[in-house]
DRENTORKOL-3810 file (N, C-alpha, C; in nm, 4 decimals):
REM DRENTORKOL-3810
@n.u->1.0451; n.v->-0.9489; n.w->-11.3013; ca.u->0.9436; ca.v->-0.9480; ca.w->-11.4051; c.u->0.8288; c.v->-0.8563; c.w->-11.3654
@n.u->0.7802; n.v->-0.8372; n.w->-11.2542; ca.u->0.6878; ca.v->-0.7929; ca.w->-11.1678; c.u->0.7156; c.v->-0.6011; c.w->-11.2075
@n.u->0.8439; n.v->-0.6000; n.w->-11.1709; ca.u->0.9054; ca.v->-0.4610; ca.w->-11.2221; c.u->0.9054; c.v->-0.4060; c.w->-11.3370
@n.u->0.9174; n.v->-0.5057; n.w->-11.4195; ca.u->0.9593; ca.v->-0.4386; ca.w->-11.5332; c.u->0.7923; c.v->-0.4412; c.w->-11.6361
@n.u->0.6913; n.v->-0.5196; n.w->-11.5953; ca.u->0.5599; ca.v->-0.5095; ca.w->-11.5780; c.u->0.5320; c.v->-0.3780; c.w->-11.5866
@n.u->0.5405; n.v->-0.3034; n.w->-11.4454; ca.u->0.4480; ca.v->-0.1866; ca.w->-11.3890; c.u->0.5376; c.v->-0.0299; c.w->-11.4637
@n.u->0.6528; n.v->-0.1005; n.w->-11.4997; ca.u->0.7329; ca.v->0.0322; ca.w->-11.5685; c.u->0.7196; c.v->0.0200; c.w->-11.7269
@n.u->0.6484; n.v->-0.1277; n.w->-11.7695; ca.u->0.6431; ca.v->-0.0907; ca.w->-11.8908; c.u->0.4161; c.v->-0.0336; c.w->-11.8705
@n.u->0.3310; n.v->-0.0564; n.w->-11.8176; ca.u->0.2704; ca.v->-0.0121; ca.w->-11.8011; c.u->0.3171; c.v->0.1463; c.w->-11.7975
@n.u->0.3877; n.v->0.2234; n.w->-11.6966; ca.u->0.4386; ca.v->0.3568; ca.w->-11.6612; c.u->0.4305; c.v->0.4274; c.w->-11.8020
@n.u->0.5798; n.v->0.3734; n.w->-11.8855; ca.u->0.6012; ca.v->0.3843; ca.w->-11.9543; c.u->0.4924; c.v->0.4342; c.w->-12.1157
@n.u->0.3704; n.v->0.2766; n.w->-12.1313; ca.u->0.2908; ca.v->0.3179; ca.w->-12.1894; c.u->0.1811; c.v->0.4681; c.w->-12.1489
@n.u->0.1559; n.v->0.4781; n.w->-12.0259; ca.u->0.1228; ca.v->0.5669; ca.w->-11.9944; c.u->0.1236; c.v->0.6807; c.w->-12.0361
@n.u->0.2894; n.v->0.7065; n.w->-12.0491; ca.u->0.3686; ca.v->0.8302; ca.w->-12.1124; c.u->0.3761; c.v->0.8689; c.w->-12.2194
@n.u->0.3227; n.v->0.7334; n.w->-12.3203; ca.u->0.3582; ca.v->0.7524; ca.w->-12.4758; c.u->0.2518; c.v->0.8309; c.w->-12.5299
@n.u->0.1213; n.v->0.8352; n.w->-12.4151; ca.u->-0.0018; ca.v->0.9050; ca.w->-12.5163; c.u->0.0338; c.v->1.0565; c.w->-12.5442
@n.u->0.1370; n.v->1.1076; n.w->-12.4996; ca.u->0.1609; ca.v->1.2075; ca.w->-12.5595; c.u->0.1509; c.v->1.3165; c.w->-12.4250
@n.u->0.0126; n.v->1.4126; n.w->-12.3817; ca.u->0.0134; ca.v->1.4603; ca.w->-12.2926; c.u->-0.0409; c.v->1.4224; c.w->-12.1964
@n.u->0.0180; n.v->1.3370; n.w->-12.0706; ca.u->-0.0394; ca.v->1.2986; ca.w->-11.9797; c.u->-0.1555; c.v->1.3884; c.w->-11.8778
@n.u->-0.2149; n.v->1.3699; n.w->-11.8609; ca.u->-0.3616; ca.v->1.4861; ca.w->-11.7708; c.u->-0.4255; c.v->1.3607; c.w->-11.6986
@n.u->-0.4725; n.v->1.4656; n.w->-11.5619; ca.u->-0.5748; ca.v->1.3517; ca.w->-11.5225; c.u->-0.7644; c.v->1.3637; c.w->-11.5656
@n.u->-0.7526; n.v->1.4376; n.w->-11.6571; ca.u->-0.8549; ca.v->1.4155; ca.w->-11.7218; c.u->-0.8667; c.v->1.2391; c.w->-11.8133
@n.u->-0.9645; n.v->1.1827; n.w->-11.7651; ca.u->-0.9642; ca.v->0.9951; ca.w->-11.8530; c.u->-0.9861; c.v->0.9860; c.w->-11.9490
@n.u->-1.0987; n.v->1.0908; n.w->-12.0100; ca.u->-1.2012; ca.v->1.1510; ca.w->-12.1189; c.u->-1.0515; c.v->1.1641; c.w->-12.2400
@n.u->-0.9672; n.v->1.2879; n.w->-12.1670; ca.u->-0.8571; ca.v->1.3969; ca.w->-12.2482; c.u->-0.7792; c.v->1.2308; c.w->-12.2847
@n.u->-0.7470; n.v->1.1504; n.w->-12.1915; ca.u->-0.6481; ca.v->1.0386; ca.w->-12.2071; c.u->-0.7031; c.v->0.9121; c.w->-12.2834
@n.u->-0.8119; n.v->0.9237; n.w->-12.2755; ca.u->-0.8561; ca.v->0.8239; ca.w->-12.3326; c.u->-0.9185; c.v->0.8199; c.w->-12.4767
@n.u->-0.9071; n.v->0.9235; n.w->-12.5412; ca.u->-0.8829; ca.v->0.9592; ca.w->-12.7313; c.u->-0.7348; c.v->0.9522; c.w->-12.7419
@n.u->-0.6483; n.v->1.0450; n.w->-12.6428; ca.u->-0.5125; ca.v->0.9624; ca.w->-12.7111; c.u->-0.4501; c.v->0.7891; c.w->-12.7013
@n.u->-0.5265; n.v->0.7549; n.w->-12.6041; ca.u->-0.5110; ca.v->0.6138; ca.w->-12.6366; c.u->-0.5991; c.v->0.4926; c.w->-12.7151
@n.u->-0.7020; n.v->0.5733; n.w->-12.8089; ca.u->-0.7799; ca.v->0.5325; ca.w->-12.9083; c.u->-0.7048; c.v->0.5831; c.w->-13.0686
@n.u->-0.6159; n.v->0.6707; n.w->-13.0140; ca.u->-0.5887; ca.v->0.7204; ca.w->-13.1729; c.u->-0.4241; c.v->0.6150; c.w->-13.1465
@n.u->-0.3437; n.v->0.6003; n.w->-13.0640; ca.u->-0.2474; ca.v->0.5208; ca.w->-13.0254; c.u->-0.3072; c.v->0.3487; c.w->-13.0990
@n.u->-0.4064; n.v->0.3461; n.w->-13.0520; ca.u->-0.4550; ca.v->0.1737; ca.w->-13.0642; c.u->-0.5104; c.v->0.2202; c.w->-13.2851
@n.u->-0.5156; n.v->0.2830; n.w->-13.2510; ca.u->-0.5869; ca.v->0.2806; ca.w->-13.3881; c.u->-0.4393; c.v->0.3018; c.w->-13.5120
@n.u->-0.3635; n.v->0.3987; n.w->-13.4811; ca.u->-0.2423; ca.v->0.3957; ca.w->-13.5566; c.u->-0.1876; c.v->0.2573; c.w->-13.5818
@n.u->-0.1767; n.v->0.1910; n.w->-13.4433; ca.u->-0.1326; ca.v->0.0429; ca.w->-13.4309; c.u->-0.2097; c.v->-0.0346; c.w->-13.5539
@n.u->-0.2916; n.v->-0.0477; n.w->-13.5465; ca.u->-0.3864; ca.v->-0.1273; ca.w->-13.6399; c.u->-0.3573; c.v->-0.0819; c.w->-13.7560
@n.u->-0.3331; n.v->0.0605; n.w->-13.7841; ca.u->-0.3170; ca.v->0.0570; ca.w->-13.9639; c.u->-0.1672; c.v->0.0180; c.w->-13.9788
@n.u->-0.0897; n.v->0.0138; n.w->-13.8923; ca.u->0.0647; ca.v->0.0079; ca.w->-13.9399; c.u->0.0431; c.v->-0.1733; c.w->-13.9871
@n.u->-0.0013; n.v->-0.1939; n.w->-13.8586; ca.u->-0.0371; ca.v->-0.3408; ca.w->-13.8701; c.u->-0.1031; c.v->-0.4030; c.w->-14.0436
@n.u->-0.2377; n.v->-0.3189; n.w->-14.0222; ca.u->-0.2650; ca.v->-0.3405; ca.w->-14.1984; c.u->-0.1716; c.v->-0.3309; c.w->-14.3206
@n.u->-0.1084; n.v->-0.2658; n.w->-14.2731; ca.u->-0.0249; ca.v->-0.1682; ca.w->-14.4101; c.u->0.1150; c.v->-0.3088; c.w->-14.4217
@n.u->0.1503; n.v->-0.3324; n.w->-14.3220; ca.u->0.2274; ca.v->-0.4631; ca.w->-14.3052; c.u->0.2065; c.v->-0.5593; c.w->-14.3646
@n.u->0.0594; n.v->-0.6055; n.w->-14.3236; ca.u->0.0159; ca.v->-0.7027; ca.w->-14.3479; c.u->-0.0272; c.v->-0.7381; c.w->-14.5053
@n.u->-0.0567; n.v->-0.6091; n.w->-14.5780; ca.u->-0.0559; ca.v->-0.5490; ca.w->-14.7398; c.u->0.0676; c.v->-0.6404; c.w->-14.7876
@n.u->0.1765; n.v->-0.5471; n.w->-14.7779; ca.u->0.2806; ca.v->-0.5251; ca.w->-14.7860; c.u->0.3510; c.v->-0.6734; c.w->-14.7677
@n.u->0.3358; n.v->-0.7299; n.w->-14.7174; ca.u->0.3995; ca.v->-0.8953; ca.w->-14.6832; c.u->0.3006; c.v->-0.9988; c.w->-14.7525
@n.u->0.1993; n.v->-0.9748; n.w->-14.8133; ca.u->0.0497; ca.v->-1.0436; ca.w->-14.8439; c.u->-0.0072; c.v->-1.1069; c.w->-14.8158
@n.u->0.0126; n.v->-1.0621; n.w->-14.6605; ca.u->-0.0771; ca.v->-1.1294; ca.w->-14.5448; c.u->-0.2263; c.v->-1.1082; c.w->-14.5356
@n.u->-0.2756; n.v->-1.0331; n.w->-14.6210; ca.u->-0.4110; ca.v->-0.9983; ca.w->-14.6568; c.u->-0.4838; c.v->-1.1047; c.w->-14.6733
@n.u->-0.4239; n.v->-1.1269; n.w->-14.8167; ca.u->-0.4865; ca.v->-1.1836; ca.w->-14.9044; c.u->-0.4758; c.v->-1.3407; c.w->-14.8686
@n.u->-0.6020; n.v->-1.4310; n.w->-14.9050; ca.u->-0.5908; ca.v->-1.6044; ca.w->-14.8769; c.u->-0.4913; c.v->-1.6603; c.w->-14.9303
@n.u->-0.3808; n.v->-1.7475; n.w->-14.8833; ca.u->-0.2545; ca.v->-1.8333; ca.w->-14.9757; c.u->-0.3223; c.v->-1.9031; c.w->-15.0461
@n.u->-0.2698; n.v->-1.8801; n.w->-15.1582; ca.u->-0.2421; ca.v->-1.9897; ca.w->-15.2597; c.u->-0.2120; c.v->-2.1300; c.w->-15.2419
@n.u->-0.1686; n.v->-2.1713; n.w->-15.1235; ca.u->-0.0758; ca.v->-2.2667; ca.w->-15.0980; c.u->-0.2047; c.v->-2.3593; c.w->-15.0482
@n.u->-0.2823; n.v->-2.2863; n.w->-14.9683; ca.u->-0.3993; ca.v->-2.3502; ca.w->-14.8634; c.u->-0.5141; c.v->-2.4035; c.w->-15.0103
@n.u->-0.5809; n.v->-2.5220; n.w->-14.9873; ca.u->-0.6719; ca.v->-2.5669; ca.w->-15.0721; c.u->-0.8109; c.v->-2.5201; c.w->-14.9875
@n.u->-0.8549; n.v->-2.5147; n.w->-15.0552; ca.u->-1.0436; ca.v->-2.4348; ca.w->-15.0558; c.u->-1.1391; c.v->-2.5949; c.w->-14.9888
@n.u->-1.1839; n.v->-2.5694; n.w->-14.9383; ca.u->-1.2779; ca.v->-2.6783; ca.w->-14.9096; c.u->-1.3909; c.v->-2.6959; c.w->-14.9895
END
């Protein structure tokens, strides 16, 4: 578990696209990464009508 931990860390590492050791250069691609996340997430959440309050739930 320990392994597969630090390689999926690795891994994320890799996804920002161009790895540099600039933190500044790496750290907008992993704000635009977190931020894509969130609209797919929204757009889902639209889309399934997870938005919006159920119907089902009574109002206090």
């Amino acid at each position: 578990m320990f392994v597969f931990s630090i390689m999926s860390a690795a891994v994320l590492g890799c996804l920002t696209g161009c790895f540099t050791t600039d933190t500044y250069h790496n750290e907008k691609h992993s704000d635009t990464i977190r931020k894509d996340i969130d609209a797919a997430h929204r757009d889902i959440d639209r889309v399934l009508g997870l938005d919006e309050p159920s119907p089902l739930v009574e109002e206090e």
